[in-house]
BANUDREN-324400 format. One record per residue (C-alpha): residue number from 1; residue in one letter; x, y, z. Coordinates in steps of 0.001 Angstrom, whole numbers. Example, Ala and Ser with C-alpha at 12.3 -4.5 7.8 and 13.67 -1.06 7.14 Angstrom:
BEGIN
i=1 aa=A xx=12300 yy=-4500 zz=7800
i=2 aa=S xx=13670 yy=-1060 zz=7140
This chain:
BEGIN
i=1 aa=X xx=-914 yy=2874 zz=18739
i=2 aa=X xx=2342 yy=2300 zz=17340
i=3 aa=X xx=2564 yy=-1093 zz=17480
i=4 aa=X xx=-129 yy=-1118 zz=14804
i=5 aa=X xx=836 yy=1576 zz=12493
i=6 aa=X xx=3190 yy=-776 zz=10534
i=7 aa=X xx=-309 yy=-1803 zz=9471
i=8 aa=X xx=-969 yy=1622 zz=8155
i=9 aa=X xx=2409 yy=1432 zz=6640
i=10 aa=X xx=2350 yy=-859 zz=4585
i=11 aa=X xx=-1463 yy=-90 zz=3530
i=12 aa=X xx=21 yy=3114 zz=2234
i=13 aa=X xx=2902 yy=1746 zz=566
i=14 aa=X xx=1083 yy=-767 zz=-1363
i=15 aa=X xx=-1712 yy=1641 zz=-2005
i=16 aa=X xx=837 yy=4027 zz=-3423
i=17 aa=X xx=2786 yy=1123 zz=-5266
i=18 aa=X xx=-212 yy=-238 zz=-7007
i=19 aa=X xx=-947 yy=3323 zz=-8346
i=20 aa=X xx=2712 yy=3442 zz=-9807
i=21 aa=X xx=2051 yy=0 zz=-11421
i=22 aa=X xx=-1023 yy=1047 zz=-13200
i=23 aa=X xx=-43 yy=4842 zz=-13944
i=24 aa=X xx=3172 yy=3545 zz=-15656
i=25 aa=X xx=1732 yy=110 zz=-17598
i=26 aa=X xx=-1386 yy=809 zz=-18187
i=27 aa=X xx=-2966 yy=3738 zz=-21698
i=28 aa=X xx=-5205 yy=6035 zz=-19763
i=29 aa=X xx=-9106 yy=4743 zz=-20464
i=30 aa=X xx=-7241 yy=1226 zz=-20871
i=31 aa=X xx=-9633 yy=-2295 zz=-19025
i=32 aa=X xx=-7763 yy=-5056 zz=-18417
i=33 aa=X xx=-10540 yy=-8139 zz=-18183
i=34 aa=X xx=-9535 yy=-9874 zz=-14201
i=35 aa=X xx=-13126 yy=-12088 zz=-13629
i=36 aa=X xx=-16101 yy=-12242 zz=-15616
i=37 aa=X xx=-17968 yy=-9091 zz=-14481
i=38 aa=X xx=-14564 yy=-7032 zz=-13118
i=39 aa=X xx=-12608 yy=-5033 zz=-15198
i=40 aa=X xx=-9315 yy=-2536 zz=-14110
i=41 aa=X xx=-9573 yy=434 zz=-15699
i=42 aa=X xx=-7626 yy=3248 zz=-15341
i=43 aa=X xx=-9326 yy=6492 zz=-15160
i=44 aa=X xx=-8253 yy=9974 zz=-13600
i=45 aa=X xx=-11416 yy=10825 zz=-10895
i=46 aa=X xx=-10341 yy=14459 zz=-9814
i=47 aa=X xx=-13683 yy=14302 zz=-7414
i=48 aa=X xx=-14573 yy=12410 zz=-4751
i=49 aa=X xx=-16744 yy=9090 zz=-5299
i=50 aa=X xx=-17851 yy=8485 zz=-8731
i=51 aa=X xx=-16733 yy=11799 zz=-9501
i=52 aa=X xx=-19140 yy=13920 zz=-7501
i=53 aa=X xx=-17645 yy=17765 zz=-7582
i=54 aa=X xx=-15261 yy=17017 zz=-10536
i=55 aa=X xx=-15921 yy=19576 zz=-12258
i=56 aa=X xx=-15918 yy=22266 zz=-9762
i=57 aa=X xx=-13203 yy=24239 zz=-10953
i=58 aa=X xx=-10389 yy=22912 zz=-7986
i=59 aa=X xx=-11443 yy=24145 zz=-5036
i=60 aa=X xx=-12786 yy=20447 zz=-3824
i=61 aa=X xx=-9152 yy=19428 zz=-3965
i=62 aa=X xx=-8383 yy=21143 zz=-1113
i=63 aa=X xx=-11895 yy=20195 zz=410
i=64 aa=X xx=-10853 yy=16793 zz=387
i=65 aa=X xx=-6932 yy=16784 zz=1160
i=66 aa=X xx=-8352 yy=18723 zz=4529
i=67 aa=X xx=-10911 yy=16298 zz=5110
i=68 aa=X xx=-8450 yy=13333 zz=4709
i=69 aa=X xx=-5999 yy=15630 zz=7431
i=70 aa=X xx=-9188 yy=15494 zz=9412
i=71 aa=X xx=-10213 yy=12318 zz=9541
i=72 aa=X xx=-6857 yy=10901 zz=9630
i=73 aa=X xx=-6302 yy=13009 zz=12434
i=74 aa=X xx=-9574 yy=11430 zz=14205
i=75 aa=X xx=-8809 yy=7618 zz=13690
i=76 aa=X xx=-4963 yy=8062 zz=14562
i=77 aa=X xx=-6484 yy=9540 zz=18052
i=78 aa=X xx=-9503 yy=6264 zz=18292
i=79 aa=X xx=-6175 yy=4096 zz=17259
i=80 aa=X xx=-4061 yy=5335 zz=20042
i=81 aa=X xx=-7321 yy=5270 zz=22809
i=82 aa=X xx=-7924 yy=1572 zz=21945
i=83 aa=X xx=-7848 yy=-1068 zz=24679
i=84 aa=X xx=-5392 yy=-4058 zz=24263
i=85 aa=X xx=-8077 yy=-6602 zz=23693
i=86 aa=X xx=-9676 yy=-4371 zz=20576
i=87 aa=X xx=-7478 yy=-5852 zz=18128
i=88 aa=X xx=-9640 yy=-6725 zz=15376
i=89 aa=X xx=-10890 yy=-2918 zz=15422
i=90 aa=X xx=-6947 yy=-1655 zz=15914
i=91 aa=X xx=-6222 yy=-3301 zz=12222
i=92 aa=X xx=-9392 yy=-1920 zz=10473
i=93 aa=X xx=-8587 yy=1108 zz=11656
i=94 aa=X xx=-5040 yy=981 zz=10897
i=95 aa=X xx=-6285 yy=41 zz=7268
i=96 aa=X xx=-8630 yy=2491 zz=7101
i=97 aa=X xx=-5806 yy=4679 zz=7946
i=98 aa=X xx=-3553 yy=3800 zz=5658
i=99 aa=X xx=-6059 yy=4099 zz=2540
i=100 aa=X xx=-6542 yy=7671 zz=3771
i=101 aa=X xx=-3263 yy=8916 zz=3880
i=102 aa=X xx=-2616 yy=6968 zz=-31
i=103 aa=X xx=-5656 yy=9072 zz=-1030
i=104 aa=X xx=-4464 yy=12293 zz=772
């Protein structure tokens, strides 16, 4: 397991350093153009995916920071029960990992 949570490291890392990037260049409700049909926006989403329970008064912040805890929790365990020869499921995981924690 540890010899792919560098993976997960660095996921986090530039997860957390692209945030910083965008938080501190970019207006809030600003779209930068990158390809024809794909804008970056930056936009505050206080619920989970495309905003579902934003407006629930708080509460689902804590729903999902344990959920993350949870499910972190799970794939660290699957990460560290792998076989040697998984390795292509080792680095989604570790990915998948990584995203969760920069979201937690």
């Amino acid at each position: 397991m540890l010899k792919w949570l560098w993976i997960s490291a660095v996921t986090l890392v530039l997860d957390q350093a692209s945030k910083l990037a965008v938080d501190g260049s970019m207006q809030l409700f600003e779209s930068i153009p990158l390809l024809p049909y794909f804008n970056l926006t930056y936009v505050h989403n206080t619920g989970a995916a495309f905003s579902l329970l934003a407006q629930a008064g708080g509460w689902q912040r804590w729903l999902f920071a344990g959920l993350a805890v949870v499910m972190s929790s799970i794939i660290a365990v699957w990460l560290y029960r792998l076989q040697k020869h998984e390795t292509l499921m080792a680095v989604a995981l570790s990915l998948v990992l990584g995203g969760a924690v920069g979201n937690l």
